[in-house]
C-alpha positions as CSV (number, residue, x, y, z in Angstrom):
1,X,176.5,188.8,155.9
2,X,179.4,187.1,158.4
3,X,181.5,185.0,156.6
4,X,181.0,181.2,157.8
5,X,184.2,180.0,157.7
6,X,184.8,183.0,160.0
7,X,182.9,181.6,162.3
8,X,183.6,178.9,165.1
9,X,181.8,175.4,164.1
10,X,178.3,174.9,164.7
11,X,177.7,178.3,165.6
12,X,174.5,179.7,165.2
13,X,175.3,182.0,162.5
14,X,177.0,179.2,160.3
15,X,173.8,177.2,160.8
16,X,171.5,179.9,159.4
17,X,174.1,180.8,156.3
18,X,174.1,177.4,155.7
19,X,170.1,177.1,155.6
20,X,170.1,180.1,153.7
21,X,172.5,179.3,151.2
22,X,170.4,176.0,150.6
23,X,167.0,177.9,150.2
24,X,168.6,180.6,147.9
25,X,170.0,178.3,145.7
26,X,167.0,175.8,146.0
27,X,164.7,178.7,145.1
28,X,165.6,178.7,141.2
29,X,163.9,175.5,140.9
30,X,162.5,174.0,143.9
31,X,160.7,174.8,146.9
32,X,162.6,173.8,150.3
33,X,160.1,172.1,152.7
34,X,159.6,171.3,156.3
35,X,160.4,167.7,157.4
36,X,156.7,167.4,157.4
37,X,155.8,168.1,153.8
38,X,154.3,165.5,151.2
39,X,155.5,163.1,148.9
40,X,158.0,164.9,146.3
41,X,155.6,165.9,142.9
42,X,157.1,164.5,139.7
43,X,158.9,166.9,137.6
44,X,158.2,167.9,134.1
45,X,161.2,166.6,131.8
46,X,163.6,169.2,130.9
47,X,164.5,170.4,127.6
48,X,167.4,168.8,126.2
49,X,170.7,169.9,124.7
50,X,169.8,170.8,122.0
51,X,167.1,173.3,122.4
52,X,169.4,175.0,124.9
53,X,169.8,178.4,123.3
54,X,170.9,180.5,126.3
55,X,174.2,180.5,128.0
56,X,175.1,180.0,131.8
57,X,174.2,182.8,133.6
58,X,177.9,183.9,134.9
59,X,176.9,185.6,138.3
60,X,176.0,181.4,138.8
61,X,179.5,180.6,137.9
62,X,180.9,183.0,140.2
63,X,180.0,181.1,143.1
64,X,182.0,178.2,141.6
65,X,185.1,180.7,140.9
66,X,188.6,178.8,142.3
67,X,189.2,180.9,146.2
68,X,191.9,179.9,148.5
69,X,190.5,177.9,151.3
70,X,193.4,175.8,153.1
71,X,193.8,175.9,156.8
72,X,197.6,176.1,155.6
73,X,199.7,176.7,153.3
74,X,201.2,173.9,150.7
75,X,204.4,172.3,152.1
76,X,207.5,173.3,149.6
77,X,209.8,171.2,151.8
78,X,210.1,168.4,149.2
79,X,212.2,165.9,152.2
80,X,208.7,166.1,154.0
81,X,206.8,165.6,150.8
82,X,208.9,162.5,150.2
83,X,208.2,161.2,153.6
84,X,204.8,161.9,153.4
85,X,205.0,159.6,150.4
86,X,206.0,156.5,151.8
87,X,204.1,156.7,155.3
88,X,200.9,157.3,152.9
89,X,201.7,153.8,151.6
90,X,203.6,152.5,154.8
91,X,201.7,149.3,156.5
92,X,203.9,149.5,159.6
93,X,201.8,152.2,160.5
94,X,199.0,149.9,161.7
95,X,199.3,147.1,164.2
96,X,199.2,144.6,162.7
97,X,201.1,145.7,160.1
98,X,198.5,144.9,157.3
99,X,196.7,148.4,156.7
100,X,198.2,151.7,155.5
101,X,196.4,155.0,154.0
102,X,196.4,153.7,150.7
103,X,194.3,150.4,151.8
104,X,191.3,152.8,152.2
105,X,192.1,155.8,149.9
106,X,193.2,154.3,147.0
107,X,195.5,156.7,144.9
108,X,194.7,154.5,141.8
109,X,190.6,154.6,142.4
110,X,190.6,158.3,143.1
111,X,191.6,158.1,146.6
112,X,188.6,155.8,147.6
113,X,188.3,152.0,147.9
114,X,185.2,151.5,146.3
115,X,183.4,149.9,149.8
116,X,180.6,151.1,151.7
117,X,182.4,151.2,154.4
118,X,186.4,149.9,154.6
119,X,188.2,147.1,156.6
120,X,189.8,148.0,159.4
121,X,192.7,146.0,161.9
122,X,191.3,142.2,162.2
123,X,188.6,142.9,159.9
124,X,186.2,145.1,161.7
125,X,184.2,147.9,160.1
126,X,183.7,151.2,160.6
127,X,180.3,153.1,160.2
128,X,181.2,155.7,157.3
129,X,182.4,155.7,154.1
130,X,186.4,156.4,153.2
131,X,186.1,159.7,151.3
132,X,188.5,160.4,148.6
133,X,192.2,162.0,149.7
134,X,192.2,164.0,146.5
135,X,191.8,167.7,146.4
136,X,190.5,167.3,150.4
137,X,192.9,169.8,151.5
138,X,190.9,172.5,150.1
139,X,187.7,171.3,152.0
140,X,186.5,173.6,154.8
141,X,187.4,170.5,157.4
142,X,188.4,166.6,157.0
143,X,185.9,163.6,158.3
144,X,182.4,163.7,157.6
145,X,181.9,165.6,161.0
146,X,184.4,167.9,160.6
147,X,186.1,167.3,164.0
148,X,189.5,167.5,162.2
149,X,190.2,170.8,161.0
150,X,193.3,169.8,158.6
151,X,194.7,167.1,156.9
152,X,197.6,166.9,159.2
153,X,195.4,166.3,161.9
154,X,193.6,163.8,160.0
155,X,195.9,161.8,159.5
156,X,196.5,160.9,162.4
157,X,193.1,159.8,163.5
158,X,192.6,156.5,161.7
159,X,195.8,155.3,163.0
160,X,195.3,155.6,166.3
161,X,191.6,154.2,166.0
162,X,190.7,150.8,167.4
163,X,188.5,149.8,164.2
164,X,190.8,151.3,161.8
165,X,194.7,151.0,161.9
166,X,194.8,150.4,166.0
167,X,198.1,151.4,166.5
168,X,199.0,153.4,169.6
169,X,201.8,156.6,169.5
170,X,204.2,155.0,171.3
171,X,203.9,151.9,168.6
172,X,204.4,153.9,165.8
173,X,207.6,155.8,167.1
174,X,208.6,153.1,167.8
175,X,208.2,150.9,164.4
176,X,209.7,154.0,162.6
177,X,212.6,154.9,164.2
178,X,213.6,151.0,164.2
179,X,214.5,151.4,160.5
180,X,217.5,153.5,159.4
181,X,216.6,155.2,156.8
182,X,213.2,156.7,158.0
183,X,215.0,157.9,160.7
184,X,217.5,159.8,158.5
185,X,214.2,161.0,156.4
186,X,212.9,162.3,159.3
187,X,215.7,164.1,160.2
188,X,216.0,165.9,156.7
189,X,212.2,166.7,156.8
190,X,212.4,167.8,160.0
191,X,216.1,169.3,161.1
192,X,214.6,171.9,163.8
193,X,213.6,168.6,165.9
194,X,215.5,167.3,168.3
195,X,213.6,163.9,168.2
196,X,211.7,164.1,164.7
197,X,210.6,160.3,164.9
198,X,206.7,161.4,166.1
199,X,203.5,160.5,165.6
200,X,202.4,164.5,165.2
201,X,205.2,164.6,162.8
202,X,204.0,161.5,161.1
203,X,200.7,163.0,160.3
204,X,202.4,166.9,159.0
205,X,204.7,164.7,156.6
206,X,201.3,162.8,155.3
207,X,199.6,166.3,155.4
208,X,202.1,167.7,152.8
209,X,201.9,164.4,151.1
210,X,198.2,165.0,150.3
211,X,198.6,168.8,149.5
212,X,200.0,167.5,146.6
213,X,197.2,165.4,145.4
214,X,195.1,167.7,143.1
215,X,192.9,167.0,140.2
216,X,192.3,169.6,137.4
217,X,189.0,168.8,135.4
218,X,187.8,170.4,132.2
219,X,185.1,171.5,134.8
220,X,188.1,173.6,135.8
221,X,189.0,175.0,132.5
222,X,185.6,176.0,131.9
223,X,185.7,178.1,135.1
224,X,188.9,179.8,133.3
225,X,187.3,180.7,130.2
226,X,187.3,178.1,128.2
227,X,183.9,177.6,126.6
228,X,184.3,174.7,124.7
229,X,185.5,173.0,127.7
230,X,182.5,171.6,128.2
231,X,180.4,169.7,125.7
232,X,176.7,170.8,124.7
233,X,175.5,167.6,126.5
234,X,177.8,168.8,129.7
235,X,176.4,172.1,129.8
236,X,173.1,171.1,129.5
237,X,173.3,168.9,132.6
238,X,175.0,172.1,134.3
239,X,171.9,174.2,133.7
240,X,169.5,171.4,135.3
241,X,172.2,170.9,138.1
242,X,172.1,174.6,138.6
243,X,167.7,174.7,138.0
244,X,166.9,172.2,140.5
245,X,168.8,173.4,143.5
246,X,171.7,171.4,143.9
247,X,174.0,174.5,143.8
248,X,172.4,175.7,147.2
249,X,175.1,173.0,148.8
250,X,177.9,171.5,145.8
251,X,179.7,174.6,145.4
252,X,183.2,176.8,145.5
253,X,185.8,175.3,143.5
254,X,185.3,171.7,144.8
255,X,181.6,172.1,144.2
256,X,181.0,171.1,147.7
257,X,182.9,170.7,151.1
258,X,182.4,174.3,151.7
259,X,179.9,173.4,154.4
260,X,178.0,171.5,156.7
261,X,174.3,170.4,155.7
262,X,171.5,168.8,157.8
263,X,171.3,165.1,155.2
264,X,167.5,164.9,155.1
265,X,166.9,168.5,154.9
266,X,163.7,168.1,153.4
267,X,162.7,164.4,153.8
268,X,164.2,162.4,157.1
269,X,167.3,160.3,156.2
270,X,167.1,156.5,155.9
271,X,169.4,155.5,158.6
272,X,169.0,157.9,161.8
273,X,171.7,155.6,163.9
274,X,174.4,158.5,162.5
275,X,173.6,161.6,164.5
276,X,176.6,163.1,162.7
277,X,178.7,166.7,163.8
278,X,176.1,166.6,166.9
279,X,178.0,163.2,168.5
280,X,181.0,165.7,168.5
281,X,179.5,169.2,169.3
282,X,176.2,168.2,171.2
283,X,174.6,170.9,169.7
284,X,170.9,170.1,169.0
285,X,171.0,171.7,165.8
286,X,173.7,169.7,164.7
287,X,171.9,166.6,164.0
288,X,172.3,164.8,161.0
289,X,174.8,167.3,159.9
290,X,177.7,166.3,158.1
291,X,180.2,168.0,155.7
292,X,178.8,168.3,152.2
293,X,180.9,166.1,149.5
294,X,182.9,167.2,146.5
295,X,181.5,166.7,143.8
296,X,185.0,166.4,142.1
297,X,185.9,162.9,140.4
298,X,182.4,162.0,141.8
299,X,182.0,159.8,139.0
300,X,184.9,157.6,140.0
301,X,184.5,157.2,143.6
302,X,181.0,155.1,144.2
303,X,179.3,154.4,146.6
304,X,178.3,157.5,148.0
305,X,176.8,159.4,151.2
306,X,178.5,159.0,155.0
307,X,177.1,155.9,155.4
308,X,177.6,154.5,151.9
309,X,174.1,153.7,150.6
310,X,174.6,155.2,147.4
311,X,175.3,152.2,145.1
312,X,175.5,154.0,142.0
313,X,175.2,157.9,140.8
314,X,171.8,157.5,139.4
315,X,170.2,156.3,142.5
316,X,172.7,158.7,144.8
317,X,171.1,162.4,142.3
318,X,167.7,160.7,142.6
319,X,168.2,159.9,146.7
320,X,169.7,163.8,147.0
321,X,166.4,165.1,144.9
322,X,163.6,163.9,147.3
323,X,165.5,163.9,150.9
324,X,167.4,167.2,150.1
325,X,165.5,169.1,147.5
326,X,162.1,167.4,147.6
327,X,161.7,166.6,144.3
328,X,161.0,163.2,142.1
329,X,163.5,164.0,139.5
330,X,163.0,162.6,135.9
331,X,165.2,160.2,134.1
332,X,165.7,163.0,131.6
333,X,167.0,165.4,134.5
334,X,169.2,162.4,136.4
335,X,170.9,161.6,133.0
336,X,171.6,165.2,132.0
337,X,173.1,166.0,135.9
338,X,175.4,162.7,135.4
339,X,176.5,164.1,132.1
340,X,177.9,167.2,133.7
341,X,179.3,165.5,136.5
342,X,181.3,163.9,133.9
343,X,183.3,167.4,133.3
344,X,184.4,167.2,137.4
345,X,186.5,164.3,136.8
346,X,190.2,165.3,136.8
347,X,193.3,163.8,135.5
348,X,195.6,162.1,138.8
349,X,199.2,163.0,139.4
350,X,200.8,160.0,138.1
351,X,203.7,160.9,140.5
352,X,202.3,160.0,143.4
353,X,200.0,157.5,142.4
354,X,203.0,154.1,141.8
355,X,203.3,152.9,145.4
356,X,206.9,153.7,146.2
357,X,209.9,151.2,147.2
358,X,209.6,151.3,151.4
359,X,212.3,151.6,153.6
360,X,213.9,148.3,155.7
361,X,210.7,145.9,155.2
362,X,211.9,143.4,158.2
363,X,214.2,146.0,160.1
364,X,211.8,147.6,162.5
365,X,210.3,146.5,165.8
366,X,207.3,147.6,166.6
367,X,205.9,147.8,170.3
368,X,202.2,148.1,170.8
């Protein structure tokens, strides 16, 4: 079968693998169903954890197995890394000089800031949620339509957008290259430039910033052998994750953000006013389809969904159930899946995580 990520996006063929990845999975313990069907059936509880006899099934937890899937490879140039560093915490980057990267991606809340949707330049809103920084270098595309294929050209977007940082290119340059010592940073990150001091440039140092910012769970260590990784209640919840479908979309190593997924496959999504990866591509087919979230750190990083609805992880399993899965899962099922999501959660890279000392707070003029 063609490979998706082969494949340009919202082509045809990555539309049907997508489908039938979903049914597939779906299959071992649910039905998929047309936008018409009926009211989700309650489920019968499932066994708990300690009648579980049987181990995973490991052709399961091959589809789970760490592959490389960067757009690039990791930056090694540790000037850039360190540049990266203090423009991911650098307010100057925004007009008014208020809101950095950190504001909405939190490296001390798991890269999130715990909103439904963040606070943007003069307090205005945007209309999706701030996904988590960590570990999104290894997701198949960056915003929840995917229109950025890397992080390096993600990180440019919300500066340069009217509700979020509103600063313009010529702003930034010009903010930057008002204070000494970035420019000399610049300079050592970048010494093939003859003017280094850019906004691209801006946005590749960020880029190799965030490369850095991985999480390593005992989910992980599981995946490398280690059995007992995992507790009896963890793998329990594993096995219902895996029984009722929800593998068909959360999976590869960051169980999710391997695709793009119709939200509301089976029952019609809540809010409609979010046409998703179509308002880019115009592709019929591609509405309501947005990237599918990791799963990784998922407990830490509430509320949930593009549009942040999900107020808790409870409601957000039991909302994925019915609209994706249609199914009326069981408190028995919801608690067990929230148990394994506990094993995603990964330890941060204190490192990076201690916003840094900026350079020349009060040197720079900004313009624009």
């Amino acid at each position: 079968m063609t490979n998706p990520r082969t494949e340009p996006k919202g082509s045809t063929t990555q539309r049907l693998w997508m489908m039938a990845a979903l049914l597939a999975a779906a299959g071992a313990g649910a039905c998929a169903k047309s936008h018409a069907a009926p009211a989700p059936a309650p489920r019968t509880p499932t066994t708990g954890p300690s009648r579980d006899a049987n181990p995973i099934n490991p052709r399961l937890l091959r589809r789970f197995k760490p592959i490389a899937q960067t757009t690039a490879p990791p930056a090694t140039n540790p000037d850039m890394i360190a540049l990266g560093h203090l423009l991911f915490f650098e307010p100057r980057l925004s007009r008014g000089g208020t809101i950095s990267c950190n504001s909405c991606h939190d490296l001390r809340k798991f890269g999130v800031d715990h909103r439904a949707t963040s606070v943007g330049e003069k307090g205005q809103h945007g209309r999706r949620n701030a996904p988590t920084v960590y570990n999104a270098a290894e997701h198949l595309a960056q915003f929840w339509d995917g229109r950025a294929r890397t992080i390096e050209e993600q990180a440019t977007g919300p500066i340069l957008n009217p509700i979020e940082m509103a600063a313009t290119r010529e702003g930034v340059e010009a903010a930057l290259r008002g204070v000494g010592e970035y420019r000399e940073r610049f300079h050592k990150a970048f010494p093939e430039d003859a003017e280094p001091v850019t906004l691209v440039n801006v946005g590749r140092a960020i880029g190799a910033f965030e490369r850095q910012l991985t999480t390593k769970s005992r989910w992980d260590d599981y995946l490398a052998g280690q059995g007992n990784a995992l507790s009896e209640e963890e793998i329990h919840g594993l096995r219902v994750f895996l029984e009722v479908g929800c593998m068909g979309c959360h999976t590869g190593p960051q169980v999710g953000a391997s695709m793009f997924q119709v939200v509301g496959f089976v029952e019609p999504w809540p809010n409609q006013k979010d046409l998703g990866r179509y308002e880019i591509t115009k592709i019929p087919a591609d509405r309501m389809m947005f990237k599918v979230p990791t799963l990784k750190n998922i407990t830490q990083t509430a509320p949930y969904f593009h549009d942040g609805s999900g107020v808790d992880l409870p409601s957000a399993i039991r909302t994925m159930g019915r609209h994706q899965l249609g199914l009326e899962l069981s408190d028995v099922e919801v608690s067990a899946i929230v148990a394994f999501f506990g094993a995603l959660e990964g330890r941060l890279p204190s490192t990076y995580i201690v916003p840094p000392r900026l350079p020349g707070a009060g040197e720079s003029k900004k313009k624009g």
